[in-house]
Steps between C-alpha positions, in 0.01 A plus 500: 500500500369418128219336408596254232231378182419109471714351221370170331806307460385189390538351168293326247196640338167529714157599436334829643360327755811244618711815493270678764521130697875520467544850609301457815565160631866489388632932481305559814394203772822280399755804517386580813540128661810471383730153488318382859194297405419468848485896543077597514381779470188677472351704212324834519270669240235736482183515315641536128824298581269185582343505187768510290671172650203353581444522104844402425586263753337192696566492873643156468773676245583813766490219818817338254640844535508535876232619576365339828208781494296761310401799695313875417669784569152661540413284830625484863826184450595268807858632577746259392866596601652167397415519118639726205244656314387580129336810388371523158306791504386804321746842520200691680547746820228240678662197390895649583334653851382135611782311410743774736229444770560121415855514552641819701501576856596237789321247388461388166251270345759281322845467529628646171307631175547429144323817312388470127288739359228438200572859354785786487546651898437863537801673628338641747430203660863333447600839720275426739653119521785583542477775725468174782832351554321212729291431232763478221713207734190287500460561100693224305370625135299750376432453103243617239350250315299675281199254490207617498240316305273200515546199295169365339672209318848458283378773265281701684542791817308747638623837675206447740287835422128384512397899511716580186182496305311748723816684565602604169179449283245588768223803435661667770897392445674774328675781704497253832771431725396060452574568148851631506560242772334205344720582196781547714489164701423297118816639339721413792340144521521476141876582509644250786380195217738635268731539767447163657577310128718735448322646114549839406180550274466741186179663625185556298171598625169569314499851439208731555259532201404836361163632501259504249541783222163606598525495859632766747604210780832542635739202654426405834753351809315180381576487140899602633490158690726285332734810384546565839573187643753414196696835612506423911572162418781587241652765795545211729660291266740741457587552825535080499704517201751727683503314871412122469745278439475320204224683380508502112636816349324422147183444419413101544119428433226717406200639720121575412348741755111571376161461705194341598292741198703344245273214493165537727332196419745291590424501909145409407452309244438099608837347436412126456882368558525293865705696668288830422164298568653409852537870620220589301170259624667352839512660826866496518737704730784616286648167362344302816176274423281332750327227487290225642595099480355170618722288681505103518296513818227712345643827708492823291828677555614854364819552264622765400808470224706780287449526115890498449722435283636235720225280395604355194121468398399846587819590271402263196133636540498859592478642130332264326098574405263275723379273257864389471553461846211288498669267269829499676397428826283234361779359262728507915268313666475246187845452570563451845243267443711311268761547823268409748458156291861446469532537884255214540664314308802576660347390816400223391086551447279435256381772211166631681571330832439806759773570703511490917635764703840322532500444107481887488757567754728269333392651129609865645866298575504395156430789375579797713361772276189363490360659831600855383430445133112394643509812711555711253330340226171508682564844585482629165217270418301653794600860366383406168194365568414805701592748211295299213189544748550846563513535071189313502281629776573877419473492146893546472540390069204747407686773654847419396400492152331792505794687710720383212270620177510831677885513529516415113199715392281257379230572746258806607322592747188258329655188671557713803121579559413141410777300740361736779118436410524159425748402790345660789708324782831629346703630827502854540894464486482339168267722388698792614804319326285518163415863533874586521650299275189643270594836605883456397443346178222742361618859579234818563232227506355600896420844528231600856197350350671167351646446846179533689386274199727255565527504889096411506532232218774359704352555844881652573546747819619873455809377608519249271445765224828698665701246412408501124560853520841512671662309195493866340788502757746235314422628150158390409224711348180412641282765401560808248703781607436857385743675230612756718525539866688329737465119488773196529760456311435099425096585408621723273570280202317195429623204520553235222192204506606209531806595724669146396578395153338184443750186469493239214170299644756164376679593796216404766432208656283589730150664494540757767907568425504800260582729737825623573628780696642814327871433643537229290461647224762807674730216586497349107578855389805564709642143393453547160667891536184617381328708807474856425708724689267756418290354729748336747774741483887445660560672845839446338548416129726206476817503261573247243215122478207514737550248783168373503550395132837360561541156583839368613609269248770259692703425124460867383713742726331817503244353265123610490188297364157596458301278694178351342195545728306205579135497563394203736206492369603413170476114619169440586268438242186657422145396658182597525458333845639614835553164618668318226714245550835573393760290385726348717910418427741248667726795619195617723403802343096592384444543123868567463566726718739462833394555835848442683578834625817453550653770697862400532541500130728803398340748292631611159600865496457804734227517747114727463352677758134601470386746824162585537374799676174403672459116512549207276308185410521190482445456154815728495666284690436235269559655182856556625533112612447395157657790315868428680398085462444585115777721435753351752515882649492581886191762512458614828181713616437713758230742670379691776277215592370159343131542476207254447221669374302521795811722668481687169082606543572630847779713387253619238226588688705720730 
């Protein structure tokens, strides 16, 4: 018996996250069912399995598969002999030992099994399956489909590693047995995206940097992080290369492995784009929001909704600053006003006449978007509303301005001591958030006595003072280290104030939009063939033009350009306010500047991948929305986890 790889046979060009969709629904549930629409059956997952369809797929898209029901492998199942079954499941001695209790002996659960595996099955375990002849007649497939990942949107995934930062950066990290496995279970992750689009990447990673001429520090496991995961995951595409069919056999797009130190500010700093103010000042589960709404009859009723891209306004807002969002959902509901008025008229009432209950009813026939375009309009409206009284009631624009004059040096610890004197309600979070972003900005600046200095001045807990202090552990010098004796690597050499090069101030348009994560300006470099391989060295040095560089000119076989880099923010014009009112075109956009998203567009030239080791934004996750929009490029980021910044200050005070 063989086990056989998933092979995406379907044509056409699809984005990241369609191609995921595809494989799943299409490679897996609809293989299995077969030409009998009529034929049910019922799909089995385990704990990571159920996360990465539930993040791919709706259950109204797997119940179009086949699927009848969804059951855990982890809990006691109702026996039913009548139905076929679907296992999509993890290659794990647990997960392999339940499904042959699910399906050997006398009596089976279901009446045959259709086995696909997220990763690569030991072959120990494939001995152990087929050592059971009874079992093998009730197996009709048994495929890897190398799939293991979660989709956070079309661009976006996660390997689903929330510890990665404590694992591999942690005080206590290097040497441990979670380390080497945490690395371990990233790479392979990592590797079954480039097998699922089928991309064979030219690796680079940030390489380690060397200590300080007048330091004695030597490289730790932590500093070896992204070297490390660059060679496990290069080993496994290797071993791709050589067994999965139509795996490419030359390199196709190009791969950025570095981690969460190469830009610390970025999980903390207040991001003031919608979509990072959402998981930032609302209670939200994951992408799930809950909320409270009055009813006709004066009843209060809970919602709760997703933040998806399947809501057209959640994907015209997501990235844009608040104070545009304002304007846009105010400019929406001026226009279905206009619609609401041609309705009446349709109907047959008079301009300001108020309409009955039937009037509506027949209004929603007229027009049978309005109900949903309401729904959703008042949704974000409600969102909004909450998020411009969180800015106002906790003093939100003092602190984002002074978070950003810290990230481009043009303020000291003087407005420090005075936002925390004169604003003596500030949140200890916030003020916390201040502290570090201080910290990481103005190197050497906290020895013992400035911390107990600022921990009183601040009214901050011991604990809160840890988590200052465990930045040393992703590169940045909070107080002076001693010339000799043993000390860390990254606090050996000061860092560079301000740690981002200011952009031409033309370029804003917002008060409160300077700031820009550091991949950006990593993701500019590597289109522009300009990123240092000093720095970001090959696993494998490519032979002849750079892929990342090349884009494939349809009239020029063989041909490579030099694609110009666009800069979004080169459209928005300069203000002093944070609530000016833009411009506003006929083709929809604000000051210029489309906010279409439009994912089924096909992207001009090879495909980016930027992994980070320890947790991404989602200001990252933004910068790469508008860098592919801007440069008609499919950027695709991944981490260990997708962290708001509250997830990121319990990680650091661990």
């Amino acid at each position: 018996m063989s086990v056989s790889d998933g092979d995406s046979s379907h044509g056409g060009w699809k984005n990241f996250r369609q191609t995921t969709r595809d494989r799943l629904l299409l490679e897996m549930l609809r293989s299995a069912r077969g030409n009998n629409a009529a034929n049910w059956k019922v799909l089995i997952m385990d704990d990571v399995t159920v996360k990465i369809m539930s993040n791919a797929c709706k259950m109204a898209d797997i119940t179009e598969e086949g699927i009848s029901l969804v059951e855990d492998l982890n809990k006691r199942r109702q026996p039913l002999p009548a139905l076929e079954a679907v296992y999509f499941i993890q290659p794990t001695r647990d997960s392999v030992q339940k499904f042959m209790g699910d399906m050997n002996g006398k009596s089976p659960l279901y009446k045959k099994s259709y086995v696909f595996f997220s990763s690569p099955l030991g072959r120990d375990l494939l001995n152990i399956i087929k050592g059971e002849p009874l079992l093998l007649s009730r197996i009709a497939a048994l495929r890897e489909m190398n799939l293991e990942y979660l989709t956070i949107d079309t661009q976006g995934f996660s390997t689903d590693n929330d510890r990665a930062l404590v694992e591999l950066f942690g005080e206590l990290s290097e040497g441990t047995r979670d380390y080497e496995v945490c690395l371990d279970t990233i790479a392979y992750r990592l590797s079954t995206v480039f097998a699922s689009l089928k991309e064979f990447p030219l690796v680079r990673y940030r390489a380690a940097r060397s200590a300080a001429a007048n330091s004695v520090s030597t490289t730790t496991a932590r500093d070896l992080v992204p070297t490390k995961m660059a060679a496990a995951l290069w080993e496994r595409l290797m071993k791709y290369k050589s067994s999965l069919a139509n795996f490419p056999q030359t390199e196709t797009c190009e791969l950025i492995i570095v981690d969460r130190s190469v830009d610390p500010v970025a999980p903390i700093i207040h991001e003031w784009t919608y979509d990072a103010m959402c998981h930032d000042l609302l209670d939200m589960d994951g992408n799930k929001f809950m909320y409270e709404v009055t009813t006709g009859t004066g009843k209060v009723e809970k919602k709760e909704v997703l933040l998806e891209e399947h809501d057209p306004v959640w994907l015209e807002l997501r990235d844009l600053h608040i104070a545009e969002v304002n304007l846009k959902l105010d400019d929406k509901m001026q226009q279905f006003g206009a619609k609401n008025k041609a309705a009446q008229i349709r109907l047959g009432a008079k301009e300001g006449q108020e309409l009955s209950t039937r009037d509506m009813q027949k209004m929603v026939q007229a027009l049978p978007q309005y109900r949903d375009q309401l729904e959703k309009l008042s949704l974000h409206i409600h969102i909004a509303t909450v998020l411009n009284k969180k800015i106002k009631d906790e003093g939100l624009s003092d602190v984002g301005n002074l978070e950003q004059e810290f990230v481009f040096g043009d303020a000291t610890s003087k407005e420090l001591i005075n936002i925390l004197n004169v604003k003596q309600d500030l949140s200890a979070e916030n003020k916390l958030r201040l502290l570090m972003i201080y910290a990481a900005t103005h190197p050497e600046k906290l020895d013992a006595t400035k911390r107990l200095q600022w921990m009183k001045l601040a009214r901050l807990t011991g604990d809160d003072m840890n988590a200052i202090n465990n930045m040393e552990y992703l590169g940045v010098s909070v107080s002076k280290k001693p010339t000799s004796g043993f000390s860390l690597k990254f606090g050996a050499r000061k860092n560079k104030r301000p740690l981002r090069k200011e952009r031409n101030q033309e370029e804003e348009g917002w008060q409160l939009s300077r700031f820009y994560p550091v991949l950006q300006d990593l993701v500019e470099d590597l289109v522009k063939g300009e990123l240092s391989k000093d720095e970001y060295p090959y696993v494998k040095e490519p032979v002849g033009p750079l892929p990342a560089t090349q884009a494939a000119n349809p009239n020029s076989p063989g041909g490579a350009t030099k694609p110009a880099v666009h800069s979004r923010r080169t459209n928005r014009p300069a203000t002093s306010t944070w609530a000016n009112k833009g411009r506003s075109y006929d083709d929809g956009s604000v000051d210029g500047r489309s906010v279409s998203n439009n994912h089924n567009h096909k992207p001009y030239g090879r495909r980016i991948f930027v992994f980070v080791i320890g947790g991404i934004t989602r200001s990252e996750l933004r910068a790469v929305h508008e860098m592919s929009e801007d440069n008609n490029r499919e950027i695709i980021l991944g981490s260990s986890s997708v962290d708001t910044p509250k997830d990121f200050l319990l990680v650091s005070d661990v």
